[in-house]
C-alpha positions, 0 to 999 in steps of 0.5 A, spaced: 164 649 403 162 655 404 167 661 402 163 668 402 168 673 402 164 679 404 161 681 412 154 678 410 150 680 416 145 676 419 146 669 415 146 662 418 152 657 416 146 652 414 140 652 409 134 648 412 129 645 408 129 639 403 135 638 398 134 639 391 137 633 386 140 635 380 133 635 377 128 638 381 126 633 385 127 633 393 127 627 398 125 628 405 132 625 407 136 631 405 139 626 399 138 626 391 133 621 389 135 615 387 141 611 388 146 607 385 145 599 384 150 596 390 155 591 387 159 587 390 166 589 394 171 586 389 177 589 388 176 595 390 175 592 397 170 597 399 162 596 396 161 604 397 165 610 395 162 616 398 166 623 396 167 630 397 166 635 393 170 641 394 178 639 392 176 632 392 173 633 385 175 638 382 179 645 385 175 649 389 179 655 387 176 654 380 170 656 383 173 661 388 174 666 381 168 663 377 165 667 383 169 673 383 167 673 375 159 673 376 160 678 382 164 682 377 159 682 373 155 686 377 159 690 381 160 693 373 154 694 371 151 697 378 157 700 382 161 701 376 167 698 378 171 695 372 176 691 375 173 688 381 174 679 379 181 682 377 182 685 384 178 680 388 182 674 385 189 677 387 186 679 394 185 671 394 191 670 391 196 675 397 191 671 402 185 675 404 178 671 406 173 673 409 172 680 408 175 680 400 168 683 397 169 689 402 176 690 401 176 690 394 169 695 394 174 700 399 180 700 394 175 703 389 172 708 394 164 704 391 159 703 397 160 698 402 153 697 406 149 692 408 145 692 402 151 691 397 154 686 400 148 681 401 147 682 394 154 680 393 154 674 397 147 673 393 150 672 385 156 669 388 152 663 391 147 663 386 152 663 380 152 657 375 159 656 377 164 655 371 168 649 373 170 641 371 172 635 373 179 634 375 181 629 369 183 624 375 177 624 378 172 623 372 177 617 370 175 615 377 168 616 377 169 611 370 172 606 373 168 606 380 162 605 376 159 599 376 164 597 381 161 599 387 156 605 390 158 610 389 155 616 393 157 624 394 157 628 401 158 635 402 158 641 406 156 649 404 150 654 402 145 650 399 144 654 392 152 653 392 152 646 393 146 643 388 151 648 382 157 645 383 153 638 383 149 640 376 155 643 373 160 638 375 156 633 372 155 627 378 148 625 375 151 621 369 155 617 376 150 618 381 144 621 384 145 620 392 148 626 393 147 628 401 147 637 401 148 637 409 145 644 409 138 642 408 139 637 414 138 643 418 143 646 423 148 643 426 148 637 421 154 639 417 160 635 418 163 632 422 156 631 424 155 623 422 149 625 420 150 625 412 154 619 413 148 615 416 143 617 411 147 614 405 148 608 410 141 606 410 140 609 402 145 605 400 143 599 405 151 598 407 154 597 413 160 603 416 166 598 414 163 597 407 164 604 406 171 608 404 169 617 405 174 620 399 175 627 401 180 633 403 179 637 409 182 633 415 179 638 420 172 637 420 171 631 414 173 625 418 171 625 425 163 622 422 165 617 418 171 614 421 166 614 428 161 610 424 166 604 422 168 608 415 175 607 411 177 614 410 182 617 404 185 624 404 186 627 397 192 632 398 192 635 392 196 641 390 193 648 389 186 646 394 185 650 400 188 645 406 194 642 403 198 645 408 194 642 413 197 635 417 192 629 417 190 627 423 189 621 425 182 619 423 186 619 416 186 612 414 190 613 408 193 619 404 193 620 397 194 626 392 190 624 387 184 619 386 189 615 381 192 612 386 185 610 391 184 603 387 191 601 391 190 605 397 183 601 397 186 594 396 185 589 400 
């Protein structure tokens, strides 16, 4: 997902080139080499687990103040400014969004140019985030191990994407992970085009799949097209909890404790 917080001029909402897995390695596809080994359906009803990252995970608002402290950091040590993550995160906290880096540099009468504000941006994607699993999904991604594929699809700025999966962890589970900003433009969700390159990794069909994720405005429409199950996490504190399911949502769930149940045949 990808949440800048200031005006960055001149910026694409994609990253074109090839995605960089957890190692360094790059695949052509756009995916982290390698992939699980495919099991049986079981239990589970499903031969292919495919998450989210953001809210799914863990809490993105962790990764919001992760951000806001290495850009504190920075705006300390370059444009003397104190408080600043303190400031941003209530900024967040009241509401604000898109323009929380300008907002918070006015209240402090410090500069708001292009420059800073593209710098800002920069350290905030860039960051090394401090952020964990949530305990469901790491006992989740225990569980699903060996019982299925297991798989990660998600959208925002490269750099921003491949840290969270570094700092998450997610090669101890799997390394087919789809980065949909190296597909190129236009191919983020809800393109199906992440959707039929872990078909095709994984060598399952759409109705083989299960897509776990969070956001019912763009994260169903691909795979649900594709003959996928879907499953909406709706957990408390994400960013769209307040938002309906639609339709394109097969099962709603709070949190990955309760996927097995939903997945049951």
């Amino acid at each position: 997902m990808d949440n800048d917080f200031g005006r960055r001029r001149g910026d694409g909402s994609h990253t074109t080139g090839l995605a960089n897995n957890t190692n360094g390695a790059t695949s052509a596809s756009g995916m982290a080499n390698g992939h699980s080994a495919l099991a049986g359906s079981g239990t589970l009803g499903v031969e292919a687990i495919v998450l989210d990252i953001d809210d799914t995970l863990y809490l993105e608002r962790d990764y919001v103040r992760s951000g806001f402290e290495a850009v504190g950091r920075w705006a300390q040590r370059e444009l003397g400014v104190d408080d600043f993550a303190e400031r941003a995160w209530t900024a967040f906290e009241n509401g604000s969004r898109n323009t929380i880096f300008d907002e918070v540099l006015t209240a402090c009468g410090a500069p708001t140019g292009d420059a800073v504000i593209t710098e800002m941006v920069a350290r905030y994607r860039t960051h090394p985030p401090s952020i964990v699993l949530a305990a469901d999904a790491e006992a989740g991604l225990d569980r699903w191990h060996g019982a299925a594929a297991l798989a990660a699809i998600t959208d925002g700025p490269l750099s921003s994407q491949q840290a969270k999966a570094r700092a998450l962890g997610l090669e101890r589970w799997t390394s087919t992970v789809v980065f949909t900003a190296s597909l190129g433009p236009g191919k983020g969700k809800p393109d199906p085009a992440a959707f039929e390159l872990v078909q095709e990794e994984l060598g399952v069909d759409g109705k083989s799949c299960v897509y776990v994720a969070d956001n019912p405005a763009k994260d169903f429409v691909g795979p649900k097209a594709l003959g996928w199950r879907t499953v909406r996490v709706r957990r408390r504190l994400s960013l769209h909890a307040d938002v309906e399911s639609g339709s394109d949502v097969d099962h709603e769930i709070t949190t990955l404790e309760q996927l097995d149940t939903a997945l049951a045949p």
